[in-house]
Short mmCIF file of the C-alpha atoms (twelve columns), coordinates in Angstrom:
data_MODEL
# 
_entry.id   MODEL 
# 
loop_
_atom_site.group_PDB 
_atom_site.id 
_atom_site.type_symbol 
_atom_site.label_atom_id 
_atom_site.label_alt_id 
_atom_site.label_comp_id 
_atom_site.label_asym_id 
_atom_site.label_seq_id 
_atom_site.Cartn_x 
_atom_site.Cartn_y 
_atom_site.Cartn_z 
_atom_site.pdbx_PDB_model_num 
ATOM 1   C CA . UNK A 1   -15.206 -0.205  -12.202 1 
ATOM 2   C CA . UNK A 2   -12.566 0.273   -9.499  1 
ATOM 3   C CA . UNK A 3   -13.926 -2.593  -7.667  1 
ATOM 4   C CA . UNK A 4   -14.039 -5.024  -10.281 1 
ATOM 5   C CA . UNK A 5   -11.201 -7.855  -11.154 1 
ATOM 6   C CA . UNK A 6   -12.013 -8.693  -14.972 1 
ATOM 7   C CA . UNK A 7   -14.348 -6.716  -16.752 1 
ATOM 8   C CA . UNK A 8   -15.990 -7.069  -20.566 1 
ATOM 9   C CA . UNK A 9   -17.743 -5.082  -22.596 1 
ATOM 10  C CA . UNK A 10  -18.460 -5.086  -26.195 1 
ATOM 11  C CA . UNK A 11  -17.512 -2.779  -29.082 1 
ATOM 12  C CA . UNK A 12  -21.372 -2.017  -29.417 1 
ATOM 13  C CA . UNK A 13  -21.486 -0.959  -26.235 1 
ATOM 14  C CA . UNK A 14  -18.675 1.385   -26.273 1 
ATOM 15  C CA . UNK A 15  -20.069 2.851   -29.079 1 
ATOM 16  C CA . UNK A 16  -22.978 3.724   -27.252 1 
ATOM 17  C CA . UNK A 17  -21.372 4.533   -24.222 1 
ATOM 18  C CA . UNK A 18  -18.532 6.631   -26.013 1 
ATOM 19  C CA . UNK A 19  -19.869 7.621   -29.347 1 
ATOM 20  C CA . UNK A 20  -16.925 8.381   -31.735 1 
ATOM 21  C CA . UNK A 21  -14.110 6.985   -29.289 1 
ATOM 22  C CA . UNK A 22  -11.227 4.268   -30.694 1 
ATOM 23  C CA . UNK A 23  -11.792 0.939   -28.664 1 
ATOM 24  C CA . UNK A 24  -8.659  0.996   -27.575 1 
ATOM 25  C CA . UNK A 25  -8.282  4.604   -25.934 1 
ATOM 26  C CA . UNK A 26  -11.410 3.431   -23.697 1 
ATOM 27  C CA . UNK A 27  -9.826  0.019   -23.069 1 
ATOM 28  C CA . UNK A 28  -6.844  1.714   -21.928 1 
ATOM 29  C CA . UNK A 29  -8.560  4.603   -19.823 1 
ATOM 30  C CA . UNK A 30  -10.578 1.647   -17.729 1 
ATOM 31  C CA . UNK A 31  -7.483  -0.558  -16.987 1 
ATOM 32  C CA . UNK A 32  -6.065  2.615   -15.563 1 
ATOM 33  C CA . UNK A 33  -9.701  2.392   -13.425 1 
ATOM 34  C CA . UNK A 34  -8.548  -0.318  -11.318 1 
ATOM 35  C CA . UNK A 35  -9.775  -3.488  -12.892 1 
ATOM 36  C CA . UNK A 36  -6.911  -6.322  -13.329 1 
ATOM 37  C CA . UNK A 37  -8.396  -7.031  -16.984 1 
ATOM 38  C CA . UNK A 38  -10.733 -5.624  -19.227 1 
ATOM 39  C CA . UNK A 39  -12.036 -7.186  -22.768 1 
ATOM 40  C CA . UNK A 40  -13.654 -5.705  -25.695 1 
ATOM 41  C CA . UNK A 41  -15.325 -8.247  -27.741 1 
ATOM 42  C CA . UNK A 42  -15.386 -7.060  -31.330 1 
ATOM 43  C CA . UNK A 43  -17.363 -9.986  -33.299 1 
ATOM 44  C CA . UNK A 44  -15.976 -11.456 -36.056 1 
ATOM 45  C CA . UNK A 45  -12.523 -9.073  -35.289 1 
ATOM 46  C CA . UNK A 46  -11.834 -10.844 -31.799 1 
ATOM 47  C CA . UNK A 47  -11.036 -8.978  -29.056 1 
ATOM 48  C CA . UNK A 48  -8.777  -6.607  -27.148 1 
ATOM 49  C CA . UNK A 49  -7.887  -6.902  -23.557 1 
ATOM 50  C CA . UNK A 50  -5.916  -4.775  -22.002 1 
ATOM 51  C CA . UNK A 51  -4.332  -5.235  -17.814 1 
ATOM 52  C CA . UNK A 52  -4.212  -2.601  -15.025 1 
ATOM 53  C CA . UNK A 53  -0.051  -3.276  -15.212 1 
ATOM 54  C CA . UNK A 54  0.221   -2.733  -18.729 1 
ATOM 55  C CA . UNK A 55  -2.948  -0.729  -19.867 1 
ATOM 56  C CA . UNK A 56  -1.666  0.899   -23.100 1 
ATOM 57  C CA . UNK A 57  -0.560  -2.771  -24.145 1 
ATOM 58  C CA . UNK A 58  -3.545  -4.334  -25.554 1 
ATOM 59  C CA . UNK A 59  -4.032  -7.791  -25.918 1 
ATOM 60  C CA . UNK A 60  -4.837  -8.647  -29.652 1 
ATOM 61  C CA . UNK A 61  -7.630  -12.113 -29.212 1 
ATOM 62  C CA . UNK A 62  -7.906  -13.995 -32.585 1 
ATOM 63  C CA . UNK A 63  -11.358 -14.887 -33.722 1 
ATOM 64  C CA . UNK A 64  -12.087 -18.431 -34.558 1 
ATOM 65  C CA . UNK A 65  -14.174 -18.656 -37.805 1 
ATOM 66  C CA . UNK A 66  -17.329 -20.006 -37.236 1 
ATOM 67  C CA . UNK A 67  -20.200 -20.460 -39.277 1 
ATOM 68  C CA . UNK A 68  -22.960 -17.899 -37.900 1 
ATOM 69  C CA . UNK A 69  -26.227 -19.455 -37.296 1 
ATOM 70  C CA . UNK A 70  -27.401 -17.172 -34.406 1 
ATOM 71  C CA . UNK A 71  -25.521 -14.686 -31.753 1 
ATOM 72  C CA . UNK A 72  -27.982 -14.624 -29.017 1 
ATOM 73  C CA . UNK A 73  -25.498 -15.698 -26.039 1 
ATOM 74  C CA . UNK A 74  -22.474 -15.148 -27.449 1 
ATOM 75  C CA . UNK A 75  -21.068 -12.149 -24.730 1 
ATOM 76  C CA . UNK A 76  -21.816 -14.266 -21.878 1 
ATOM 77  C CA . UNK A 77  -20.478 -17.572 -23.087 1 
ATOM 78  C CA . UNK A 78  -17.115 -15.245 -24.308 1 
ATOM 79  C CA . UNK A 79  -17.133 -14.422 -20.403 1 
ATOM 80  C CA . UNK A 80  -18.021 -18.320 -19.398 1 
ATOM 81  C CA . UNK A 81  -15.135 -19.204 -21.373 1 
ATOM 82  C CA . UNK A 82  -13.036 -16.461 -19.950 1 
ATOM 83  C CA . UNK A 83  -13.626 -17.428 -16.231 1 
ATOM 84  C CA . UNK A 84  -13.156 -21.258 -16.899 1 
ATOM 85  C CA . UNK A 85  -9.998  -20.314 -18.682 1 
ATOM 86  C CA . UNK A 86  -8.532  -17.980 -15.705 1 
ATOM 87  C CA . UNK A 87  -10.288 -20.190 -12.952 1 
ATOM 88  C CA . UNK A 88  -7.884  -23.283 -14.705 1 
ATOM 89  C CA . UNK A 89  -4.925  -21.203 -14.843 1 
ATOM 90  C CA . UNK A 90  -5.323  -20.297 -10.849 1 
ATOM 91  C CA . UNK A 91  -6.390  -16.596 -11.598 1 
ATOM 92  C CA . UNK A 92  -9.729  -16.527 -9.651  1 
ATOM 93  C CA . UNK A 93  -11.299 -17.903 -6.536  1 
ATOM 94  C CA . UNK A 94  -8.964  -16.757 -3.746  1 
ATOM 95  C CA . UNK A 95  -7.250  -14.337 -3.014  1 
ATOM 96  C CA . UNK A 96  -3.674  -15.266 -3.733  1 
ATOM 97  C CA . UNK A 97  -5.282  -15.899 -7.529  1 
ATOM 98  C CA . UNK A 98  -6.660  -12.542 -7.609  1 
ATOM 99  C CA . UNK A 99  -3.352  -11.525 -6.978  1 
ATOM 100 C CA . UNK A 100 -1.879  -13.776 -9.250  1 
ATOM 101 C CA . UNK A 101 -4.714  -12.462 -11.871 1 
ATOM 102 C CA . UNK A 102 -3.257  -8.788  -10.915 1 
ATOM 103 C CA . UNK A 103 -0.082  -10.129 -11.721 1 
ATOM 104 C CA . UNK A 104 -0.375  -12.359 -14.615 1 
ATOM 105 C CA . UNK A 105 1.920   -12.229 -18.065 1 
ATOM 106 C CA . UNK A 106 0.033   -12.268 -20.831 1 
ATOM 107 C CA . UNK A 107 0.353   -15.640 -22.034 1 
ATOM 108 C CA . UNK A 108 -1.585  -16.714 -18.952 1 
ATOM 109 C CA . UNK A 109 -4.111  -14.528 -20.149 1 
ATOM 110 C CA . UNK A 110 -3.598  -16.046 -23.713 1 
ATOM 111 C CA . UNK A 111 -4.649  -18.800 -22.898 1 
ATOM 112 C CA . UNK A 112 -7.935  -17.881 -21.125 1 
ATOM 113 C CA . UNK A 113 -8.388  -15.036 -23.936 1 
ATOM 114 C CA . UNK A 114 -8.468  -17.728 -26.789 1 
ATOM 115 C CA . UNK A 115 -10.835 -20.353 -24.444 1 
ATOM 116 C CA . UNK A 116 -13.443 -17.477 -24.606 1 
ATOM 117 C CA . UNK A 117 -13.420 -16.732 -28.283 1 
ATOM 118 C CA . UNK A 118 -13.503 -20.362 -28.762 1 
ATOM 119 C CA . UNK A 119 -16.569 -20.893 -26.720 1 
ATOM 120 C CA . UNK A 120 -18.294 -17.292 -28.049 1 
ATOM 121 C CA . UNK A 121 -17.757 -19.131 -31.397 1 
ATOM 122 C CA . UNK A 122 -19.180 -22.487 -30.769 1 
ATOM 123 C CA . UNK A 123 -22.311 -20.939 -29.344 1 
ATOM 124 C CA . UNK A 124 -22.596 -18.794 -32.281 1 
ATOM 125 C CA . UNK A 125 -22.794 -22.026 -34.549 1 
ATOM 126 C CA . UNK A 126 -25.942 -23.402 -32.953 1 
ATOM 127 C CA . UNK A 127 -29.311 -21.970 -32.820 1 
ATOM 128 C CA . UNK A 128 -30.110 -20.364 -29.703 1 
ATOM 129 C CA . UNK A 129 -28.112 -20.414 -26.785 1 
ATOM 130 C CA . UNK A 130 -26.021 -23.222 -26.758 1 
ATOM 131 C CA . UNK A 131 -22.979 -22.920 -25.451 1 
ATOM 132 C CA . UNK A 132 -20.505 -25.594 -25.340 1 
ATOM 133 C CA . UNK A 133 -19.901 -28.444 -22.077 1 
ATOM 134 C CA . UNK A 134 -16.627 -28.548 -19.912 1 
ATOM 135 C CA . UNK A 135 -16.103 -32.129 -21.835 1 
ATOM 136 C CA . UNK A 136 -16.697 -30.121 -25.060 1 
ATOM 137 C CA . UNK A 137 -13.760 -27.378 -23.825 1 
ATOM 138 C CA . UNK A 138 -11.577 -30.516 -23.280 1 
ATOM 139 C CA . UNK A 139 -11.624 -32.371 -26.483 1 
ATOM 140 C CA . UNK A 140 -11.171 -29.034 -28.355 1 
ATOM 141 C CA . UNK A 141 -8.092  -28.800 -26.799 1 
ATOM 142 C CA . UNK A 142 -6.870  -32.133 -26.009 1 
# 
C-alpha cells in the first residue's frame, strides 16, 4: 500500500477484507498508509476517495444513473476513467505529476472522480464489457 500512488477498492471488498468496518474508517486508515488517493466504489451510492494530505476528508463521488444491463467490468473501467481523468489533469506519468497528484485540491480530483463514475456507468449499460472510447469521454463532456 505504501508504495502505491492511487489505489481502489470496492465496498465488497472491504467487507470481506474488514468484516463489520464503516467504509470510511478504512478509507481513512489507508490514506494514512502512504497512497496519494484511495477510492471506494460503492455501486449505485458512488464513491468515496479520500488523499494522504487530507485522509479524514473524504471525497463524496456522485453516481450517474444508469440503466443496469450487466456489471461485469465496471471496477476497472471506474479505474480507466480515473487514470484518463488524472493523466488529463497532469497528475500521472512523471514525476513532477506524481507530485502534483500528492498535492492536488480536490477539485482536480473532482474532476477525474466524476470521469470514472461516468465511464463505470456507461459500461454498466451495455452487455458485457464495453466500456466507453476516448471520443465517447469527449462528447460526454464537450
Amino acid at each position: 500500500m505504501a508504495a502505491c500512488d492511487v489505489v481502489k477498492a470496492s465496498d465488497e471488498d472491504l467487507a470481506w477484507l474488514y468484516p463489520g468496518e464503516e467504509v470510511a474508517a478504512v478509507l481513512a486508515r489507508w490514506a494514512r498508509l502512504g497512497p496519494a488517493l484511495v477510492i471506494v466504489t460503492r455501486g449505485d451510492e458512488g464513491a468515496l476517495a479520500a488523499r494522504a494530505a487530507a485522509p479524514d476528508d473524504a471525497l463524496a463521488v456522485a453516481p450517474r444513473r444508469a440503466q443496469v444491463v450487466d456489471t461485469v467490468g465496471a471496477g476497472d473501467s471506474f479505474m480507466s476513467g480515473l487514470l484518463s481523468g488524472l493523466l488529463d489533469a497532469g497528475l500521472l506519468g512523471s514525476a513532477a505529476a506524481r507530485d502534483a497528484l500528492r498535492t492536488a485540491e480536490p477539485a482536480a480530483l473532482l474532476d477525474a472522480l466524476a470521469r470514472a463514475a461516468w465511464t463505470s456507468s456507461v459500461t454498466c449499460e451495455r452487455a458485457g464489457a464495453q466500456p466507453p472510447t476516448r471520443a465517447e469521454l469527449a462528447d460526454a463532456h464537450a
